[in-house]
N, C-alpha and C positions, 0 to 999 in steps of 0.2 A: 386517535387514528388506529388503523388494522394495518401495522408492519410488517412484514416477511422481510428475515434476513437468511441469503440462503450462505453457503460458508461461516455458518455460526460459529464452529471450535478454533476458528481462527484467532489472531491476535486483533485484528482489528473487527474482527465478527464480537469476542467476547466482550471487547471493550465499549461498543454501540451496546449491548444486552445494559449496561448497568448507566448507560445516559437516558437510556430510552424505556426506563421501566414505568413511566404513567402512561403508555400508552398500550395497548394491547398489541403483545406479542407474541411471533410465531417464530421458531430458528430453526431451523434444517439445514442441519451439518450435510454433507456428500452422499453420506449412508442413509438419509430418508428422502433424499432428493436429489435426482442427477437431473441438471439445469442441463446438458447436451442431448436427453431427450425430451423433444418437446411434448409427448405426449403424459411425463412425468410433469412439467411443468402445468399444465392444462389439469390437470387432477388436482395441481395442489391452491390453485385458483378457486378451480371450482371447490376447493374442501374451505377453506382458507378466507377467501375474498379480499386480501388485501386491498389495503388504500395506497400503500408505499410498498416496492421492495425494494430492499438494501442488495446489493451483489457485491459479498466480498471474497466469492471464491474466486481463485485463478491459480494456475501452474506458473509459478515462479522460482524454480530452479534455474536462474537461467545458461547456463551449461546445459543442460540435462535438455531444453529446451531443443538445442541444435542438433541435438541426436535424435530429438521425438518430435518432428514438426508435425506429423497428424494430432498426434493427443493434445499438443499446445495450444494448435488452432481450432480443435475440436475444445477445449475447455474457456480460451481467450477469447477466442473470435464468434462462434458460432452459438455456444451458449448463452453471451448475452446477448447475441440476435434473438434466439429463442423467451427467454425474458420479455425483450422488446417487444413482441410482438404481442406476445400474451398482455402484457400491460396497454399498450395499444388498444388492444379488442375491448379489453374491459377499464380503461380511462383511467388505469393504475397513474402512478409516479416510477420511473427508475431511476434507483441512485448507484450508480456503478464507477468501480475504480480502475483507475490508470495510472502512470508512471512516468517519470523521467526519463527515460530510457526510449522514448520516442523521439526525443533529440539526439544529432548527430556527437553534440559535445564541441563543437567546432565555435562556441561563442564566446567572447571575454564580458560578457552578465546574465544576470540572469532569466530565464526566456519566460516569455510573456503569452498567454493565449493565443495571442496573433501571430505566434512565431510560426514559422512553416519546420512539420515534422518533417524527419528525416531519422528512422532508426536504422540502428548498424546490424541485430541480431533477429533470429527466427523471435525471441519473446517479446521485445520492440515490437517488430512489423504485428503479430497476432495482436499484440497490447492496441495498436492503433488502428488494427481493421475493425478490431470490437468497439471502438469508439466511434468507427465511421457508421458503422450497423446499425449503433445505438441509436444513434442522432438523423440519421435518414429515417426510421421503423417508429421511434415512440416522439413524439414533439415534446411532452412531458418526463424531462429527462432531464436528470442532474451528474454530470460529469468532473470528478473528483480525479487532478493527477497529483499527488503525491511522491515524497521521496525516502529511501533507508528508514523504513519502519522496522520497529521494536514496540512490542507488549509483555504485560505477564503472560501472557499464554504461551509465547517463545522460553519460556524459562524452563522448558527440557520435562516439566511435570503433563501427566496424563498422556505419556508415551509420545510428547509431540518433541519435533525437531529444536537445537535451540536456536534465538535468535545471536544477530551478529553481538550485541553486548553480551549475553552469556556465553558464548564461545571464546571470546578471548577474554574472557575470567576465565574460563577451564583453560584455555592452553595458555595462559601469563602462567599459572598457579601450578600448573603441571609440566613447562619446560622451562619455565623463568627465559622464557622469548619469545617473540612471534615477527615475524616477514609480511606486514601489510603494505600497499599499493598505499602510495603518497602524491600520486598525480592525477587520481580520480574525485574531482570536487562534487560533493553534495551538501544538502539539510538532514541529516537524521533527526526523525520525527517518532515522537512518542505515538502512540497507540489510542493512549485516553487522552490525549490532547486532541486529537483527528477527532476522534470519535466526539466530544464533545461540541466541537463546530461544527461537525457535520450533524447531531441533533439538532443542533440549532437553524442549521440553513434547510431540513427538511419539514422543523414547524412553521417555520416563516414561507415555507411553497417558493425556495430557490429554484430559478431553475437554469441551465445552462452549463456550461463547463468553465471549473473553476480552479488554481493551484494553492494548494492547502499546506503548506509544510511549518514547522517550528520554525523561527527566524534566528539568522545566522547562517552560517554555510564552514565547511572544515573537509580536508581529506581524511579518506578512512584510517590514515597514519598516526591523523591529530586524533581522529576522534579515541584511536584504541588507546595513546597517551593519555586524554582525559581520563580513562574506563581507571586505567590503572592508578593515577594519580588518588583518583576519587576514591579508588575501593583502599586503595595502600599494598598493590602488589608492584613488588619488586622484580617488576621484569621489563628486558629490554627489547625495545619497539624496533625492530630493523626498516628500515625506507626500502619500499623497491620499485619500480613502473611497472604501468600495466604491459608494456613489452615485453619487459622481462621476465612475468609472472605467466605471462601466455598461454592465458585461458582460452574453450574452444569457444565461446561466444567475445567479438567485441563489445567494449562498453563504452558509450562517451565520458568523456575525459573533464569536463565540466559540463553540469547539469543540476547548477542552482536553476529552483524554479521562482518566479517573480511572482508576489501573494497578492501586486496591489489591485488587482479587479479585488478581490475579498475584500480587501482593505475597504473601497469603497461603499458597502455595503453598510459599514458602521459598525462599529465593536474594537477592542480592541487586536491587535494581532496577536497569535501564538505565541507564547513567550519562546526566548534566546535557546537553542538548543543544549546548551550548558546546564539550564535549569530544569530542563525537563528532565535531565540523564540524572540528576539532581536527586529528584522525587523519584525515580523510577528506582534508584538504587538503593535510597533508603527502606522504599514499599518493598523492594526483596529481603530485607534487612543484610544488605551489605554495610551498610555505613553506619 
């Protein structure tokens, strides 16, 4: 197959490049293709011809978000309409990501396709207009909502941002403490574990909206205690709520997502999030 993945320098853009290398690929990082014009996108169609494109770009700052809701909805919402449609015209596949954060967080389990969204912030609301675009515009469309991703490509090398496990290795390591939010429940999920299933459900011509996470669920409290446990820094984890921490964007408060439509499908599930923080610490050679 002819892939296009646009957001390649990403963490989960890089990690797709190295599942999907028998197939012919194309990766256009931001800077050879801005997916918010459609007339860039239409070039790169007709340059290109993809069978599939991968969308892993998106503005996920989500602070930064509520202060720039043009650029949010212009990258979230409107770019993968512009995708859509282009794959549309030409009988493409779109495989595009979304997030937990389109739930309110108000559930005691964890939410299931058929749950009704409800996001609380400007990157929620763009997160699930882009879904709604997607799925009105291309029928041919695989929708991926995902939660607390981390990759090698977050690991602060090639000038890029880090992710949340490398960040608090630097500030364990450099204040011997860190103040993490302990009433926000997720799955953090590996990067080449996604990316893995997600080759896989793009050869097999999945299509549909699907919740992909590592299985398990932990607050980002626990999780920062595993980081440390695991690597062997001695530093102390403070509990605090997200009241207290009073970010400009809200976040839902629990937003495990439920894998078993995927389950269905056959295969086994992602492995235990434990495991994946596992292999991803050794692969940086912390362990």
């Amino acid at each position: 197959m002819r892939i296009l993945i646009t957001g390649s320098s990403g963490q989960l853009g890089t990690d797709l490049q190295t599942t999907l290398t028998h197939h012919e690929l194309t990766v256009l990082p931001h800077s050879q293709l801005d997916i918010g014009e459609r007339a860039s996108v239409d070039e790169a169609f007709s340059a290109y011809r993809p069978d599939v494109v991968i969308n892993t770009a998106a503005y996920h700052k989500v602070d930064e978000c509520e202060a720039f809701p043009e650029k949010t909805f212009s990258v979230n919402t409107v770019a993968p309409r512009n995708l859509a449609e282009a794959c549309d015209s030409k009988s493409a596949k779109l495989v595009h990501f979304s997030t937990n954060f389109v739930f309110d967080g108000n559930a005691d389990q964890p939410y299931t396709e058929e749950d009704s969204p409800a996001p609380l912030s400007v990157y929620g609301v763009s997160k699930l207009s882009g879904e709604h675009l997607v799925r009105a515009t291309s029928p041919k469309h695989l929708i991926v909502r995902t939660t607390g991703l981390y990759g090698k490509a977050g690991s602060g090398s090639a000038g890029k941002g880090l992710n949340f496990v490398e960040l608090m290795i630097k500030l364990g390591r450099e204040r011997g403490k860190v103040t993490v939010v302990d009433d926000q429940i997720m799955t953090p999920t590996a990067t080449a574990d996604l990316a893995q299933k997600v080759a896989t459900l793009v050869e097999d011509d999945v299509i549909g909206t699907y919740h992909i996470t590592n299985s398990g669920a932990c607050s980002y409290a626990e999780f920062t205690r595993s980081i440390f446990e695991k690597v062997g820094i001695k530093a102390d984890v403070t509990p605090t709520t997200t009241a207290e921490y009073n970010s400009p964007a809200r976040r839902p408060l629990y937003s495990v997502l439920d894998n078993s439509r995927l389950h269905e499908l056959g295969g086994p599930p992602l492995r235990l999030w434990e495991e994946a923080l596992q292999d991803y610490l050794e692969s940086r050679c912390y362990l």
